[in-house]
gemmi code that builds the backbone of each chain (N, CA, C; Angstrom):
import gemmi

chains = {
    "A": [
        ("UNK", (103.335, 108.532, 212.565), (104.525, 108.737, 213.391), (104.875, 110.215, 213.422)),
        ("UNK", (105.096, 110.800, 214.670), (105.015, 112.277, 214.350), (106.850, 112.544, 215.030)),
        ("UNK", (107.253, 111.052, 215.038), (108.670, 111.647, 215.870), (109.683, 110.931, 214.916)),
        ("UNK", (111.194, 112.530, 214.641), (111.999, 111.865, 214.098), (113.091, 111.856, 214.968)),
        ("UNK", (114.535, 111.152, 214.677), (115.536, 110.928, 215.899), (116.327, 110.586, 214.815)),
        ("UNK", (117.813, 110.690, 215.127), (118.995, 110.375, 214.570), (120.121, 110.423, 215.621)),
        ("UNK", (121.019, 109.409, 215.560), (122.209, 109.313, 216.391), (122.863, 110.802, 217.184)),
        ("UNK", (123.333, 111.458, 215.847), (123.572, 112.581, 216.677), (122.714, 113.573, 216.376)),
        ("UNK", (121.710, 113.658, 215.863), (121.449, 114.752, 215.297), (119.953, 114.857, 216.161)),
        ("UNK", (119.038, 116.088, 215.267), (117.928, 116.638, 215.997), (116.636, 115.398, 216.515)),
        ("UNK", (116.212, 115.867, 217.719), (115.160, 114.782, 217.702), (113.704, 115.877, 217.373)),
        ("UNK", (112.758, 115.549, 216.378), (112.048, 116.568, 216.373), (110.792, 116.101, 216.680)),
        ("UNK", (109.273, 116.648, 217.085), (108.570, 116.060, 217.495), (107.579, 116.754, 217.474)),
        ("UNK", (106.385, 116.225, 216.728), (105.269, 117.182, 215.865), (103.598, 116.487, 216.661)),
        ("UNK", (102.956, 117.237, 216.223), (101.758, 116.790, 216.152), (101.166, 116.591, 217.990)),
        ("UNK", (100.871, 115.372, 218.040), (100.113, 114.569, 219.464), (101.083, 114.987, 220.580)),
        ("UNK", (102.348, 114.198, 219.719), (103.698, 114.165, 220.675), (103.903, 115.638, 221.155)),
        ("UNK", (103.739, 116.346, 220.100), (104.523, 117.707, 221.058), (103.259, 118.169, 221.539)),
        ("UNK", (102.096, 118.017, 221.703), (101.284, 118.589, 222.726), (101.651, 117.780, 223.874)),
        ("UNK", (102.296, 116.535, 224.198), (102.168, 116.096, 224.978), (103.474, 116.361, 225.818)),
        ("UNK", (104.669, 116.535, 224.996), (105.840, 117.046, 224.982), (105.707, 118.260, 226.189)),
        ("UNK", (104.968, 119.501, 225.192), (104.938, 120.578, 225.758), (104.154, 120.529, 226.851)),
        ("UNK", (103.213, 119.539, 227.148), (102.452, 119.403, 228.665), (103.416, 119.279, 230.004)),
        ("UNK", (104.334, 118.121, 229.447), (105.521, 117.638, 230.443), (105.976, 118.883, 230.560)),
        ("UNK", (106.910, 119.877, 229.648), (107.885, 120.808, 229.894), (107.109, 122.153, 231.493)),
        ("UNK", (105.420, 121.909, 230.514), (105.141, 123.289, 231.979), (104.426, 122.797, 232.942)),
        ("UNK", (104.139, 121.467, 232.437), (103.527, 120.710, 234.118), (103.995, 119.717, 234.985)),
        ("UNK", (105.344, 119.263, 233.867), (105.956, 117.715, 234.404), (106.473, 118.075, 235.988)),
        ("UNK", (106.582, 117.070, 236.829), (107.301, 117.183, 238.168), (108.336, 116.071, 237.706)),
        ("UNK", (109.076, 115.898, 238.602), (110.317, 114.984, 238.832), (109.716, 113.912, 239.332)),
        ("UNK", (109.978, 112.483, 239.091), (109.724, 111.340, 239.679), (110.417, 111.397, 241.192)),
        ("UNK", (110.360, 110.351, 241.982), (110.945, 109.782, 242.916), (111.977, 109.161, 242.311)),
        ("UNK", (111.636, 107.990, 241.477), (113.179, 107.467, 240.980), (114.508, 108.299, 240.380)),
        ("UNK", (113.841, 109.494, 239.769), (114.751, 110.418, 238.963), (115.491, 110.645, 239.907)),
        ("UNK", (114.886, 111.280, 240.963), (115.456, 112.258, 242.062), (116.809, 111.201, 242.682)),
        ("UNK", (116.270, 109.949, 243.154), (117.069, 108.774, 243.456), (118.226, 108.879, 242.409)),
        ("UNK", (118.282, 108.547, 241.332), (119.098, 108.561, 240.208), (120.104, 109.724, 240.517)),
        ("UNK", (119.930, 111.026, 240.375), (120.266, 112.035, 240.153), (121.390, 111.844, 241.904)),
        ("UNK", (120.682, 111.543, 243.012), (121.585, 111.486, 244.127), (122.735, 110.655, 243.977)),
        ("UNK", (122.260, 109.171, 243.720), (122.951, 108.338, 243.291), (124.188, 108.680, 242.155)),
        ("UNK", (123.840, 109.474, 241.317), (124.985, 109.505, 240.156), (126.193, 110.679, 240.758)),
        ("UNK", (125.156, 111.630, 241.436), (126.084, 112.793, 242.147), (127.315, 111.918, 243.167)),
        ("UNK", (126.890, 110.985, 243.580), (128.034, 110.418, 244.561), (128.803, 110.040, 243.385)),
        ("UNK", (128.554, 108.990, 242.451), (129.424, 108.236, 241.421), (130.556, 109.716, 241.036)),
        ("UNK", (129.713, 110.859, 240.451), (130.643, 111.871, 239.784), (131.885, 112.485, 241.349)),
        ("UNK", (131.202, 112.530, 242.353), (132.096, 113.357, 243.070), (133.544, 112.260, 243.406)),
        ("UNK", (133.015, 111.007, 243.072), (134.238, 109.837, 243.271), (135.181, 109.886, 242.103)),
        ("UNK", (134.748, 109.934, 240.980), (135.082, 110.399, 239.714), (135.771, 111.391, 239.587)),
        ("UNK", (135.384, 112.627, 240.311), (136.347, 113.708, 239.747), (137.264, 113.850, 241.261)),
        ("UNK", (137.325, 113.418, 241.926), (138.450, 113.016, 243.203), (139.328, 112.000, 242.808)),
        ("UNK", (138.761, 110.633, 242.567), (140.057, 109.399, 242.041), (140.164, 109.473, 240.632)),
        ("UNK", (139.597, 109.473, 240.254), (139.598, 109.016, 238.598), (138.520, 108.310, 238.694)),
        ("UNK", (137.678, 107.543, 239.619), (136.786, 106.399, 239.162), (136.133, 106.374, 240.564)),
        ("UNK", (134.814, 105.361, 240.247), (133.659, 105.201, 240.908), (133.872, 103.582, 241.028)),
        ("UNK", (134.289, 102.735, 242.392), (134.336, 101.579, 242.392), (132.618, 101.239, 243.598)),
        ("UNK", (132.183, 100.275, 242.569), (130.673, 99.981, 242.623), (130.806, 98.284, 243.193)),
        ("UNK", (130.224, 97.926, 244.007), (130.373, 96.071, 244.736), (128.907, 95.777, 244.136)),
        ("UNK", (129.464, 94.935, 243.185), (128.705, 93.744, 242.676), (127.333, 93.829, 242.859)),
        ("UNK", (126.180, 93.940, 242.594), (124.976, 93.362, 243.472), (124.170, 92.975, 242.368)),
        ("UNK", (123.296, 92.320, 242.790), (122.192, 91.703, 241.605), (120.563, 92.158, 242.228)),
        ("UNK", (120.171, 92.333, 240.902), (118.697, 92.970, 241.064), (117.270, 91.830, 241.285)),
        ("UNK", (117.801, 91.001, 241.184), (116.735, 89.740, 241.790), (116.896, 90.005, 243.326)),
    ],
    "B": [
        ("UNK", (145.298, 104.547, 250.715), (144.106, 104.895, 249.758), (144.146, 103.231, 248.653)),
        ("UNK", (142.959, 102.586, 248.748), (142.935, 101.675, 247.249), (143.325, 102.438, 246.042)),
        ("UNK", (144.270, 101.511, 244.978), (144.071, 102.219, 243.333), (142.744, 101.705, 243.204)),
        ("UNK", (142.767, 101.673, 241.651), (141.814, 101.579, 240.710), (142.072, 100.150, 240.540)),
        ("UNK", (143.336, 99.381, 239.960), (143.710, 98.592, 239.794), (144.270, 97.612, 241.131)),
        ("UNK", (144.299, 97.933, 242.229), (144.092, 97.160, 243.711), (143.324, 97.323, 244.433)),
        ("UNK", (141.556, 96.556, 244.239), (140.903, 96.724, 244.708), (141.293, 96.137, 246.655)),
        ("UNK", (140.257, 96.624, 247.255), (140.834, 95.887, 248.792), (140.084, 94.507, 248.355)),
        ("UNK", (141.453, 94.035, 249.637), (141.685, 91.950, 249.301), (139.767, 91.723, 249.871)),
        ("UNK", (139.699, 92.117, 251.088), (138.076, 91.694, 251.742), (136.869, 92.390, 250.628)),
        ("UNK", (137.330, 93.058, 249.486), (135.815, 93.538, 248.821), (135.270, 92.185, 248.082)),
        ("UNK", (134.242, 92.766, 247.642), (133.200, 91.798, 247.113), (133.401, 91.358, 245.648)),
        ("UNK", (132.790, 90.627, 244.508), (133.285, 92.075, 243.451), (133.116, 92.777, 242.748)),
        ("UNK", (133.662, 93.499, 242.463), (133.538, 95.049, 242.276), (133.570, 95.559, 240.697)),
        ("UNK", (133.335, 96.527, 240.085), (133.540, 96.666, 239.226), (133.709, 98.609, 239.138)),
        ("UNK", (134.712, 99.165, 238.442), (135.033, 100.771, 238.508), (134.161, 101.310, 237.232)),
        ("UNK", (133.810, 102.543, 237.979), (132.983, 103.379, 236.861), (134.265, 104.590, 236.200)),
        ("UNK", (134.002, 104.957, 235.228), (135.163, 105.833, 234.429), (135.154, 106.314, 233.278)),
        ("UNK", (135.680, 107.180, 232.688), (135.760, 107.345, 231.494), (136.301, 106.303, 230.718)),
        ("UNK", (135.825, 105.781, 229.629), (136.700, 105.056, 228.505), (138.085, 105.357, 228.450)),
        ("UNK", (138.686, 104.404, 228.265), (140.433, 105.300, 227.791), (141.010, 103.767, 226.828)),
        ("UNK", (141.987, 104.842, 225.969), (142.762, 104.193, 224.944), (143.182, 102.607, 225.156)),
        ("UNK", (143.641, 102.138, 226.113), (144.268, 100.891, 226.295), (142.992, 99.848, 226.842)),
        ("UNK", (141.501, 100.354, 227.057), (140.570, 99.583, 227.608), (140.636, 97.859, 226.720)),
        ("UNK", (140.012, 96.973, 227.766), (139.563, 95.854, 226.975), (138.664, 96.007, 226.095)),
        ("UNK", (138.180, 96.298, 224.992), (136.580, 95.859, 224.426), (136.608, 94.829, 223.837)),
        ("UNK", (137.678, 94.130, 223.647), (137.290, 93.208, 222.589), (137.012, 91.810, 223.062)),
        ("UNK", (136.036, 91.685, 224.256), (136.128, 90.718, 225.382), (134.284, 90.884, 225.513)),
        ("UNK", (133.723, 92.207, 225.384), (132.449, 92.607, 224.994), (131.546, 91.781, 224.733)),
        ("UNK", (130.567, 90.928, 224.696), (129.334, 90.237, 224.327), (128.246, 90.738, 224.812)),
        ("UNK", (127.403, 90.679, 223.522), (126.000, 91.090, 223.703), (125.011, 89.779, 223.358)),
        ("UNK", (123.784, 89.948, 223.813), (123.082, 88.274, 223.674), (121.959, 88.969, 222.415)),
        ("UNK", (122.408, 88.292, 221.133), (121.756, 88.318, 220.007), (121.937, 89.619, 218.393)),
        ("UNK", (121.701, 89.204, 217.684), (121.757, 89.979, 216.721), (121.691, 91.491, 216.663)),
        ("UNK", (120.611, 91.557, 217.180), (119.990, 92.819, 217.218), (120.495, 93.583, 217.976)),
        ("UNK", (121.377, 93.258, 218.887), (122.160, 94.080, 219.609), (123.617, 94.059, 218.803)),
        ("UNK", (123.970, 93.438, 217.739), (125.262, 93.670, 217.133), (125.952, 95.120, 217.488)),
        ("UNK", (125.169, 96.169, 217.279), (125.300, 97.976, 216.655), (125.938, 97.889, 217.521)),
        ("UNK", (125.372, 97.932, 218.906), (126.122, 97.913, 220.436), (127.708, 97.563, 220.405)),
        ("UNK", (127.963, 96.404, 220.210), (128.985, 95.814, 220.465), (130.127, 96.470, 219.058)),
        ("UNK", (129.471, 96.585, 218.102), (130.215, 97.257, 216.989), (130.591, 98.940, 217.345)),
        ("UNK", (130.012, 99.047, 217.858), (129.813, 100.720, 218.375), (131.266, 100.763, 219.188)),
        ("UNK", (131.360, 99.696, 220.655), (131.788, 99.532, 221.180), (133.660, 99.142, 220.768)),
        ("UNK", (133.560, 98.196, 219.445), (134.987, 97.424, 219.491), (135.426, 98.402, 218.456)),
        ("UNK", (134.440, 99.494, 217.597), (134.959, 99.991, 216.782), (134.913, 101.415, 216.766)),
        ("UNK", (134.104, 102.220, 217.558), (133.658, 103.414, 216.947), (134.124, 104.341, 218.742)),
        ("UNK", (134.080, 103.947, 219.399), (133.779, 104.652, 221.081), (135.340, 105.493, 221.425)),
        ("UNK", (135.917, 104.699, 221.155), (137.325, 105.530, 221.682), (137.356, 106.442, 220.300)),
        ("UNK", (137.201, 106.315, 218.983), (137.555, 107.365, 218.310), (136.773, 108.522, 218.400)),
        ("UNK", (135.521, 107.961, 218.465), (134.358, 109.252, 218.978), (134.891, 109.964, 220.362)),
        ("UNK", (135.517, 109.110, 221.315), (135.520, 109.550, 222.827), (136.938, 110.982, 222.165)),
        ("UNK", (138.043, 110.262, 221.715), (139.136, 111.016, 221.697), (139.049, 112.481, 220.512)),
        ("UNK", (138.067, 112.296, 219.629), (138.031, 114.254, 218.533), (136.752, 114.549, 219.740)),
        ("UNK", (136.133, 113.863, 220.665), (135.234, 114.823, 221.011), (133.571, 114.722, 220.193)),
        ("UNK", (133.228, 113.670, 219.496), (132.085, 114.221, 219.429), (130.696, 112.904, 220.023)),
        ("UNK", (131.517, 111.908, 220.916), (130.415, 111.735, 221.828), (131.315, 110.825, 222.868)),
        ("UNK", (130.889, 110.915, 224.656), (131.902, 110.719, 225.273), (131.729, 109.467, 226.200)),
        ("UNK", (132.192, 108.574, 225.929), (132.057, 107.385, 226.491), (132.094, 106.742, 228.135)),
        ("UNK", (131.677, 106.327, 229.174), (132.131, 105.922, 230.377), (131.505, 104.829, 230.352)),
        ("UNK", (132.769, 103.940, 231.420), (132.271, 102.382, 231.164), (132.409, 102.221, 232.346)),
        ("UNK", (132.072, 100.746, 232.944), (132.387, 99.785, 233.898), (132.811, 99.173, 233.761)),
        ("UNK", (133.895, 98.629, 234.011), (135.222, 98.129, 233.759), (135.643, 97.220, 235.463)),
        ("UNK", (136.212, 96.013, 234.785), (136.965, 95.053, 236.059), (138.475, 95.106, 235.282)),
        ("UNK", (139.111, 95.405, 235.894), (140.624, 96.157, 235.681), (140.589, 97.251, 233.956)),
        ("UNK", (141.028, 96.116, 233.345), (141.075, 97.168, 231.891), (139.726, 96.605, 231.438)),
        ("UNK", (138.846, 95.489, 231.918), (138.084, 94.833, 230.518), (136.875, 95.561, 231.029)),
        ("UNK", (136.144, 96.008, 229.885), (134.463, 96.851, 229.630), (133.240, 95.941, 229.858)),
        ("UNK", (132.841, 96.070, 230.900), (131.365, 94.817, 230.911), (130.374, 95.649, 230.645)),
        ("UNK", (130.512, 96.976, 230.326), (129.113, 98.216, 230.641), (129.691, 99.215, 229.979)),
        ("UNK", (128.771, 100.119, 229.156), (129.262, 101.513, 228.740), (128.090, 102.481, 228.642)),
        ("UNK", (128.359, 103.665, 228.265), (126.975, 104.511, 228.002), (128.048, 106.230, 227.476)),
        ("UNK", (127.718, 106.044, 226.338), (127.595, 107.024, 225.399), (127.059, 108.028, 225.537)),
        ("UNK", (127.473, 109.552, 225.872), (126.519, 110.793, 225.315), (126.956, 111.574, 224.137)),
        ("UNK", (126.320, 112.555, 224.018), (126.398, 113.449, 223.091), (125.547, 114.918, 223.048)),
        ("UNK", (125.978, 115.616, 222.385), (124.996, 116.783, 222.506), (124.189, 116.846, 221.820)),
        ("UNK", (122.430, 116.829, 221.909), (121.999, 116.851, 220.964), (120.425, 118.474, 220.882)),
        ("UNK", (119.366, 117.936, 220.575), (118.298, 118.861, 220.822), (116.936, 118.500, 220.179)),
        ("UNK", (115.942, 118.895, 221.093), (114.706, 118.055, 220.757), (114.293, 119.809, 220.441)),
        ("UNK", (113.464, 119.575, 219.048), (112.741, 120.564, 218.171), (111.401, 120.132, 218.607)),
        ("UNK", (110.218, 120.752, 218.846), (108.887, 120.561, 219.139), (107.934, 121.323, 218.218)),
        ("UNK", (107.226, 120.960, 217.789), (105.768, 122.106, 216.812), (104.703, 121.687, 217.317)),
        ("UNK", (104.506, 122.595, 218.441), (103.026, 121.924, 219.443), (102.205, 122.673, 218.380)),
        ("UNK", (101.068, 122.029, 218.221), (99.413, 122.694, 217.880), (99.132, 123.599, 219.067)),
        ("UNK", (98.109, 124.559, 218.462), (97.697, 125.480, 218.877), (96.983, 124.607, 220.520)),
        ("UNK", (97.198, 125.101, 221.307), (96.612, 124.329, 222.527), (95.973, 125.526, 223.637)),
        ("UNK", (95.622, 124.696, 224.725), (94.936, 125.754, 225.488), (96.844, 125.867, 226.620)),
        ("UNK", (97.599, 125.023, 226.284), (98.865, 125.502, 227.212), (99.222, 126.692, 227.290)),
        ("UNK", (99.882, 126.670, 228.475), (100.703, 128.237, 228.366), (101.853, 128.322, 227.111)),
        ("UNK", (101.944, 129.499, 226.657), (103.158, 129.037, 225.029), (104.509, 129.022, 226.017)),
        ("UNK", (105.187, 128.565, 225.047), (106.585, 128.581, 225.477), (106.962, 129.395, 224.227)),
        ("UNK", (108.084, 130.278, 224.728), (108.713, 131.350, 223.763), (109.853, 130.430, 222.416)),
        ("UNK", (109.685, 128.893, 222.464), (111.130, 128.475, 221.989), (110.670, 127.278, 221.211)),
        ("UNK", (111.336, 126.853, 220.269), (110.432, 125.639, 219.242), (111.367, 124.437, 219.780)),
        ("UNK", (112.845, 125.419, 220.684), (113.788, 124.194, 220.670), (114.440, 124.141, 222.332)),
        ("UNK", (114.746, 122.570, 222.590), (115.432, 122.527, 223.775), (116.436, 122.029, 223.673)),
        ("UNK", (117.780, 122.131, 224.803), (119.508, 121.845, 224.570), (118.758, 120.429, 225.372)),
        ("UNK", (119.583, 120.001, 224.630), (119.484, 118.391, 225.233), (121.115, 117.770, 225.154)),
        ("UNK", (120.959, 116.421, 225.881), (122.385, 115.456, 226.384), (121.438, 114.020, 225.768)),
        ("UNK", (122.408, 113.675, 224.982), (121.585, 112.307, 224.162), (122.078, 111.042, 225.021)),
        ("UNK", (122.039, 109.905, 225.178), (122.068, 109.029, 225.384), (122.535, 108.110, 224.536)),
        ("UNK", (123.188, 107.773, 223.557), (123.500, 107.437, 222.213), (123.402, 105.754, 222.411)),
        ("UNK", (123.864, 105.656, 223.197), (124.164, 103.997, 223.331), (124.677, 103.884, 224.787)),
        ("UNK", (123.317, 102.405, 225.419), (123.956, 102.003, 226.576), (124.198, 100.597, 226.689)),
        ("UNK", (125.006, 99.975, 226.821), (125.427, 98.114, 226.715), (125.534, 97.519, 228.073)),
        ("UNK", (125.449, 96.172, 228.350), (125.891, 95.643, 229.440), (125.899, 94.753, 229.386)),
        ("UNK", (127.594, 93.802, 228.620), (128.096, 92.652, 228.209), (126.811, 91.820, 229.189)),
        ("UNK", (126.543, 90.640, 228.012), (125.618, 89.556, 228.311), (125.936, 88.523, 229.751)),
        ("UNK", (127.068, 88.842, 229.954), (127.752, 87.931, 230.715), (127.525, 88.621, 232.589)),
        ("UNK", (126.985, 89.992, 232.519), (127.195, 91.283, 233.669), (125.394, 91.405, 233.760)),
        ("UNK", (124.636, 90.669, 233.287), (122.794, 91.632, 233.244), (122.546, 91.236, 234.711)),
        ("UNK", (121.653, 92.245, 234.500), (120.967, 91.990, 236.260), (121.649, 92.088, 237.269)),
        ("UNK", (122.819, 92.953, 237.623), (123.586, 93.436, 238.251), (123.277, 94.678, 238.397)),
        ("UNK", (122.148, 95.643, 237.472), (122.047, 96.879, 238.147), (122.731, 97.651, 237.751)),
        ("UNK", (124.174, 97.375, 236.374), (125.712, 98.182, 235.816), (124.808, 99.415, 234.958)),
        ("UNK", (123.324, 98.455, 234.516), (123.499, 100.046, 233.597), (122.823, 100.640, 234.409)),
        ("UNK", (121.928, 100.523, 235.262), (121.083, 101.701, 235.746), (122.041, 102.706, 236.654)),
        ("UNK", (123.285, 102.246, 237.360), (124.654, 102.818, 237.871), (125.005, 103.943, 236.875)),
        ("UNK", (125.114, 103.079, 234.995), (125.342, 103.954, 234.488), (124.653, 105.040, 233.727)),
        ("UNK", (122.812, 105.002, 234.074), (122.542, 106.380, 233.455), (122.067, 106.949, 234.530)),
        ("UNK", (122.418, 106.559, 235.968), (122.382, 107.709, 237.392), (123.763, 108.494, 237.065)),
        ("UNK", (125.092, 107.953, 236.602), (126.098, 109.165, 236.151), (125.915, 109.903, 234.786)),
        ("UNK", (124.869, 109.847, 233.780), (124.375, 109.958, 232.993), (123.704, 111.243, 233.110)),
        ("UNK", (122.490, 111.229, 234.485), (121.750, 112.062, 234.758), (123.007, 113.510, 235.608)),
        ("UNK", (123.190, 112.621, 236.551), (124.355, 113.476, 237.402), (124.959, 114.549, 236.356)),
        ("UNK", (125.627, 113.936, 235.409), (126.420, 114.458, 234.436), (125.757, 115.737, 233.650)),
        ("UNK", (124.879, 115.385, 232.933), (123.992, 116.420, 232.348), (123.107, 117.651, 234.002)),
        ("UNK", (122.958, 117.024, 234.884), (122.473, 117.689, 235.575), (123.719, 118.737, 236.622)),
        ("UNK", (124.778, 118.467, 236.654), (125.675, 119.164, 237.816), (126.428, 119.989, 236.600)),
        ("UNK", (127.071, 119.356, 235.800), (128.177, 119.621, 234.705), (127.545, 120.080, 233.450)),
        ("UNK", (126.800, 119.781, 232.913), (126.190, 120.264, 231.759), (125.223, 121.632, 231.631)),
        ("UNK", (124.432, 121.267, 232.681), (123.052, 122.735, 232.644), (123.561, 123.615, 233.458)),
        ("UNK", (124.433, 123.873, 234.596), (124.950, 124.900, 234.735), (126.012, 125.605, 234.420)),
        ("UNK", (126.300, 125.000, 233.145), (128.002, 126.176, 232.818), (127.586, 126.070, 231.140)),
        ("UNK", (126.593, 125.467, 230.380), (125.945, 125.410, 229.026), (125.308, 125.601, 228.983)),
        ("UNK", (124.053, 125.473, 229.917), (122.554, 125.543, 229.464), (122.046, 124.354, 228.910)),
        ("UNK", (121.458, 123.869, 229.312), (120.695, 122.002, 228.884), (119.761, 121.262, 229.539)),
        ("UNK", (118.332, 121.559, 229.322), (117.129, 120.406, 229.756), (116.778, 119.535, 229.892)),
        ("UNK", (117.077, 118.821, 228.848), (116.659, 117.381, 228.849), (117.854, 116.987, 228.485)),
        ("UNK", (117.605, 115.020, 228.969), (118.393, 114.187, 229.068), (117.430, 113.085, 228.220)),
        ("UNK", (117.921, 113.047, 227.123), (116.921, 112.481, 226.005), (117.774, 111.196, 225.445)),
        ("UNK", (117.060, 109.693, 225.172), (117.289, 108.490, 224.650), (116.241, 107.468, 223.896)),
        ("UNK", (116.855, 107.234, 222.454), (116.117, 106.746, 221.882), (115.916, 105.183, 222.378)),
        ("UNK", (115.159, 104.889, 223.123), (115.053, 103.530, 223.674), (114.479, 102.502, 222.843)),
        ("UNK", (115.570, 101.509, 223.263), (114.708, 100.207, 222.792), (113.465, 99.670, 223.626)),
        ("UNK", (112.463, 99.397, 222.858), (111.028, 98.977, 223.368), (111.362, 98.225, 224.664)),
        ("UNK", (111.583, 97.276, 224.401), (112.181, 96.492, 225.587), (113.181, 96.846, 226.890)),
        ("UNK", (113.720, 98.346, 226.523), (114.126, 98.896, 227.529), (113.402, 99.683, 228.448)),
        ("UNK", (112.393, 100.398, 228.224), (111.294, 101.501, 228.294), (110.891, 101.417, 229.938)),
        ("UNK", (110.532, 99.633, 230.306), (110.233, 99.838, 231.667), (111.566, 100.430, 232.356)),
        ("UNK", (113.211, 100.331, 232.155), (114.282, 100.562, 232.809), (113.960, 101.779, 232.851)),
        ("UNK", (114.149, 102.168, 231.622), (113.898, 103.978, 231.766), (113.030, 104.839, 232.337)),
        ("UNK", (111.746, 104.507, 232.753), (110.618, 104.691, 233.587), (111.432, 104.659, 234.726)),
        ("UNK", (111.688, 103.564, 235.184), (112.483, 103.443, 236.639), (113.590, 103.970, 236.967)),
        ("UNK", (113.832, 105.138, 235.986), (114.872, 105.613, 236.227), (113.919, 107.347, 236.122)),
        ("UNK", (113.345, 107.269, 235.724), (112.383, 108.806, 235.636), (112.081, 109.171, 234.123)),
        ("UNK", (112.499, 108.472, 233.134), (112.376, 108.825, 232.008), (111.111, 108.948, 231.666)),
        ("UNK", (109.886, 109.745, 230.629), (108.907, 109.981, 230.454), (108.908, 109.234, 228.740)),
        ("UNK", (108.135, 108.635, 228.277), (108.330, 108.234, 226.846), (107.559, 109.652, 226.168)),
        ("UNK", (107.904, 109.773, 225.019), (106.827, 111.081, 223.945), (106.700, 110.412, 223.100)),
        ("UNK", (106.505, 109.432, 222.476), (106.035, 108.985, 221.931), (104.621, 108.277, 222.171)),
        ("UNK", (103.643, 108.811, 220.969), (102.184, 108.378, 220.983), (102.419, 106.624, 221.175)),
        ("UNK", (101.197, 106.600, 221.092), (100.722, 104.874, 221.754), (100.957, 104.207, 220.420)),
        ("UNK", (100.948, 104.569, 219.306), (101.352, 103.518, 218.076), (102.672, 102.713, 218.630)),
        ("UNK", (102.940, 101.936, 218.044), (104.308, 100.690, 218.102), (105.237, 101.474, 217.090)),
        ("UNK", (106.425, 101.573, 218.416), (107.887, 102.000, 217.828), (108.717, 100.885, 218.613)),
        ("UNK", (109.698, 100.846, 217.328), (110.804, 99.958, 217.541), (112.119, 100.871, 219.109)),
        ("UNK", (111.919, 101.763, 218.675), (112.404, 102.936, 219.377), (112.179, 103.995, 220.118)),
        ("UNK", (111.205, 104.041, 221.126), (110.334, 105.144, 221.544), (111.555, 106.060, 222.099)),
        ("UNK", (111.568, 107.554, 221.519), (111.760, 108.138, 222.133), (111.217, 108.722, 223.733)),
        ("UNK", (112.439, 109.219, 224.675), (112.088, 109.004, 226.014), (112.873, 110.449, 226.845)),
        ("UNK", (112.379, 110.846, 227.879), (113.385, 112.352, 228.094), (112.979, 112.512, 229.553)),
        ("UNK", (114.374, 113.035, 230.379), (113.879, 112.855, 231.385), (114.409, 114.490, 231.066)),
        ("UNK", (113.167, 115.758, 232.756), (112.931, 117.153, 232.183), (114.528, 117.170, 233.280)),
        ("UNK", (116.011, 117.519, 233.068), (116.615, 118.026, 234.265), (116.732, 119.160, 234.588)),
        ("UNK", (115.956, 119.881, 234.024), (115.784, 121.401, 234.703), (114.401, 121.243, 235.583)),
        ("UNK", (113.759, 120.569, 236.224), (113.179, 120.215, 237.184), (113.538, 119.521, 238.028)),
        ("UNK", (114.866, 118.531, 237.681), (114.872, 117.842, 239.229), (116.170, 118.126, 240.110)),
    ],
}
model = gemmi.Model(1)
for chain_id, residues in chains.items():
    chain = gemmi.Chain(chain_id)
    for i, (resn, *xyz) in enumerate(residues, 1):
        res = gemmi.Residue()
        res.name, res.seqid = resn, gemmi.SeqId(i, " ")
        for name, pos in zip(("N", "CA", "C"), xyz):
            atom = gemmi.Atom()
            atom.name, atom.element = name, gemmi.Element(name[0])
            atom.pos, atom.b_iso = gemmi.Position(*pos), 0.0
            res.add_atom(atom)
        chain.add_residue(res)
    model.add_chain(chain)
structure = gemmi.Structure()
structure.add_model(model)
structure.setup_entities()
């Protein structure tokens, strides 16, 4: 196991992991879903810091 | 304008995204099984005191006062000791990171889509508010195994090698997207 983690504290990450780590940091791109996410949450926050809150209608993922 | 607390009569229903606050329901909270206890304990006992000194900040989904959904951050930082590689170096052993501490979604609310709502304000958050007025890369969560495909579908990358963790660590890069 080359990875440690704690609630609040450092996540550190040795060995395999951080070659693989450090691959992501200078070659990773952004997903499609991220990018989705990231639009998606930007609306939630701009509702958020205008009302107080982000009202979301129900939907189900099936 | 709708409140918060008068949704319109023709909506569907609905549920508000928000910060935690003092008078919330939690104690209405269910999680399906043991192993999720921490969650719900986190939740009825630990979230508003953490939310109110400040040292990790809670937003829920909420139907008037009661919590069906929450998600926890915090500040944290991923330390790296790459081996000598053919990569380009990076000048830094360490990155500012936004933790993920805990995300729930009362047993009674799944498959509604509440949490993935809540780590798109998750990402938002660390990405609009966090990395440009602090400085902060990653958006890092210790996932449960069984969560891992969510987090994929949300952009998360796992770093953890192929051995079996109860917990794979997972990071999505937001200084790329």
């Amino acid at each position: 196991m080359a990875i440690y983690s704690s609630s609040f504290g450092v996540t550190s990450v040795t060995k395999e992991d951080a070659t693989r780590f450090h691959r992501q940091v200078v070659y990773g791109r952004p997903s499609k879903s991220a990018v989705a996410s990231l639009k998606e949450g930007k609306k939630l926050l701009q509702s958020i810091q205008t009302r107080g809150f982000a009202r979301i209608k129900s939907k189900s993922s099936r | 304008m709708p409140t918060e607390e008068q949704p319109p009569a023709s909506s569907t229903p609905a549920y508000i995204i928000r910060e935690l606050r003092s008078d919330d329901d939690c104690g209405q909270f269910q999680v399906e099984g043991t192993e999720f206890g921490p969650l719900k304990d986190f939740l009825h006992n630990h979230a508003c005191n953490l939310h109110e000194i400040d040292v990790s900040k809670t937003y829920v989904a909420a139907i008037g006062r009661r919590v069906i959904a929450y998600v926890s951050l915090c500040c944290s930082q991923v330390n790296f000791d790459s081996p000598q590689t053919e990569l380009p170096k990076i000048p830094y052993r360490a990155f500012p990171a936004v933790k993920i501490g805990q995300l729930a979604v009362d047993a009674n609310f799944q498959k509604q889509k509440v949490g993935s709502t809540l780590i798109s304000l998750a990402i938002a958050l660390a990405k609009e508010h966090v990395q440009p007025r602090i400085g902060c890369r990653l958006l890092i969560v210790d996932s449960h195994k069984d969560a891992v495909p969510f987090y994929r579908g949300k952009g998360f990358i796992v770093v953890a090698s192929g051995k079996e963790k109860k917990f794979p660590v997972m990071f999505l890069d937001i200084g790329k997207l």
